[in-house]
C-alpha positions in Angstrom: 77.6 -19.9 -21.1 76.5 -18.0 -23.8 72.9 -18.1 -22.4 74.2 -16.8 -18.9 76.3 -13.6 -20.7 72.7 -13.0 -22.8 71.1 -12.8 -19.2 73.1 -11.0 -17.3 73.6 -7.6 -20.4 69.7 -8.0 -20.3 69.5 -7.6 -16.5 72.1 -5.2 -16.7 70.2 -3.2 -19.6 66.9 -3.5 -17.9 68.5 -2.3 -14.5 70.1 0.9 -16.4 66.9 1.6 -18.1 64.1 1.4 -14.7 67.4 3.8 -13.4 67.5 6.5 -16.2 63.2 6.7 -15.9 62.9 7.4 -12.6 65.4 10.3 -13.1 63.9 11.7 -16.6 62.2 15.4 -16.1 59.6 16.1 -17.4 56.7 19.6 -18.0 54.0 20.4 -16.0 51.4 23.6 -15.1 48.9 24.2 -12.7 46.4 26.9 -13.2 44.4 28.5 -9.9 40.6 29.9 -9.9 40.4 32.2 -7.1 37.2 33.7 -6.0 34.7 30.3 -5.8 31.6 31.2 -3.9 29.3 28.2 -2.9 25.9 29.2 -1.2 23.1 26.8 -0.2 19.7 27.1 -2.0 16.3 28.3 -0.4 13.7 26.9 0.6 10.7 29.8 0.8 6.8 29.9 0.7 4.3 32.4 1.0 0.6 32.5 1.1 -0.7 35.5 -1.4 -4.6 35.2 -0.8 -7.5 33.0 0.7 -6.4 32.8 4.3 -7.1 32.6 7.2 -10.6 30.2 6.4 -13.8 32.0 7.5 -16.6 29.1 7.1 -19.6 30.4 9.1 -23.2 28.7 9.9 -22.3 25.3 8.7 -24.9 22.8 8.5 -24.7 19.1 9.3 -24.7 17.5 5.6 -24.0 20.8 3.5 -20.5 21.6 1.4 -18.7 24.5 2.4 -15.8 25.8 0.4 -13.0 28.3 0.9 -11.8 31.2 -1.4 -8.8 30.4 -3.7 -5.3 30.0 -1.8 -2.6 31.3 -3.3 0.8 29.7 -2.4 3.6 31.3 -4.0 7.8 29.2 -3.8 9.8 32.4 -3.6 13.1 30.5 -2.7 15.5 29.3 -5.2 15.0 25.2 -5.4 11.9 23.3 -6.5 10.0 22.4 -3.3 7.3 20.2 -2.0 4.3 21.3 -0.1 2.4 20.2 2.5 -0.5 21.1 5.1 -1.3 20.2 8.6 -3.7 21.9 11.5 -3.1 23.1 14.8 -6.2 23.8 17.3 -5.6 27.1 19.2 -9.0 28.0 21.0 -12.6 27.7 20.3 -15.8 25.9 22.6 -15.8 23.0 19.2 -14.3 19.7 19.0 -14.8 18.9 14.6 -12.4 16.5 14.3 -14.8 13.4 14.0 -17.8 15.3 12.8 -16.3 17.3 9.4 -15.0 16.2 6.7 -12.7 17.5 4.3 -10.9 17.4 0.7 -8.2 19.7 -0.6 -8.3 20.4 -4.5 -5.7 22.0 -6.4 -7.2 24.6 -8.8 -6.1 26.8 -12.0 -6.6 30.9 -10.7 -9.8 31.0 -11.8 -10.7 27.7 -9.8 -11.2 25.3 -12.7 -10.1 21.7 -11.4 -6.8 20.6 -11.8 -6.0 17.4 -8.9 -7.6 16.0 -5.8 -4.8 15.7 -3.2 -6.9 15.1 -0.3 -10.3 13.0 -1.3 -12.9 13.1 1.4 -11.4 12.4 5.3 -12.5 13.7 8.9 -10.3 16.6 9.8 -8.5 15.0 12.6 -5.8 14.1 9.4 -4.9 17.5 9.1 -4.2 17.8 13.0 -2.4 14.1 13.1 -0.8 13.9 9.5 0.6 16.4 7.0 -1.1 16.5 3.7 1.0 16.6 0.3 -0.2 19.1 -1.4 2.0 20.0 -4.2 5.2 18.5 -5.7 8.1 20.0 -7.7 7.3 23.4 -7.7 9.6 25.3 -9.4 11.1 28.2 -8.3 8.8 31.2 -8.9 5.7 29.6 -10.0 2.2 29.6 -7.6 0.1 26.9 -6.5 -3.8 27.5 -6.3 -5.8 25.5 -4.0 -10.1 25.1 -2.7 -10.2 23.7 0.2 -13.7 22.0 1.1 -15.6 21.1 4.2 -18.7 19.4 5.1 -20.3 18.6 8.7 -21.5 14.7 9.0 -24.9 14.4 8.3 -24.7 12.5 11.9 -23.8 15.3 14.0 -25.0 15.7 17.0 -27.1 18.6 18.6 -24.4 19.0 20.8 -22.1 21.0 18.3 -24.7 23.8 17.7 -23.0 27.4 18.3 -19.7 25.8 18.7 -16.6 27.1 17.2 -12.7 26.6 16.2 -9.8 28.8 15.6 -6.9 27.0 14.1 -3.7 27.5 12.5 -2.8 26.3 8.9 1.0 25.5 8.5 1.3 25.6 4.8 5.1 23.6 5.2 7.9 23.7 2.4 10.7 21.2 2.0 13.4 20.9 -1.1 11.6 18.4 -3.5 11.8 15.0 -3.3 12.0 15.1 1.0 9.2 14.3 3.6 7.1 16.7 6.1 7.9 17.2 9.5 8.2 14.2 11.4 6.6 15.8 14.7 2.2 15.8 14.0 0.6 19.6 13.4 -1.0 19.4 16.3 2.3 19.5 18.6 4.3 21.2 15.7 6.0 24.3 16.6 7.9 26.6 13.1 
């Protein structure tokens, strides 16, 4: 019996307790910044020098090269850079018959990376070439870029010419080019 009177002023003492919890008070503050601005991040590039390409009288076998390119990020994130090719009018089809390479270089052209080793151009028309990676904010990329007509060319391409357009395409670092091919690509 004595057991059962323990119990019950425990169950009792408990009850009274859970009670007089739930109904204790109890400080509190809340403090309030007013004013929060959030604004997305840039993703800029300009071209300072060395385009548009002029390479005149090529011939088959012999290395042409351009003048430095200048690229310049002038938005306010680290980017990625790549370059693709667009045909726009000319009486030449080069894609199977020149090479190329794209070099990055210091501003006085000394050799820094290959990012493009020797391909036929139809890569810049079909595929966008990585040219640069993590480029902070600010800072300029110089590039050479290098072309050669196959020693196999045909008679056929004599007096023929090209005009293209070089996209020179930005993205935050860290995320791909396009996925639509220079050639069709539209800024």
């Amino acid at each position: 019996m004595t057991k059962r009177i323990i119990l019950s002023l425990a169950m009792i003492a408990l009850t009274i307790a859970g009670v007089t919890s739930a109904t204790v008070a109890y400080f509190s503050d809340t403090a309030i910044s007013t004013g929060n601005t959030f604004t997305m991040g840039t993703v800029e590039v300009e071209h300072i020098d060395g385009l548009p390409f002029l390479f005149e009288n090529m011939i088959p076998g012999e290395q042409k090269e351009s003048e430095i390119i200048i690229v310049e990020n002038t938005g306010s994130m680290p980017i990625d850079l790549y370059v693709g090719q667009k045909a726009t009018s000319g009486t030449g089809d080069f894609k199977d018959v020149v090479d190329y390479a794209i070099n990055e270089v210091l501003g006085n052209g000394t050799f820094v990376k290959t990012w493009i080793n020797w391909q036929h151009v139809s890569f810049l028309f079909s595929t966008w070439n990585k040219v640069g990676e993590n480029i902070p904010t600010g800072e300029f990329r110089y590039y050479k870029v290098y072309v050669k007509p196959l020693d196999t060319m045909e008679n056929e391409h004599q007096g023929d010419s090209a005009i293209t357009d070089v996209f020179i395409h930005a993205v935050q670092a860290g995320y791909s080019a396009p996925s639509t091919e220079p050639w069709i690509y539209t800024p």
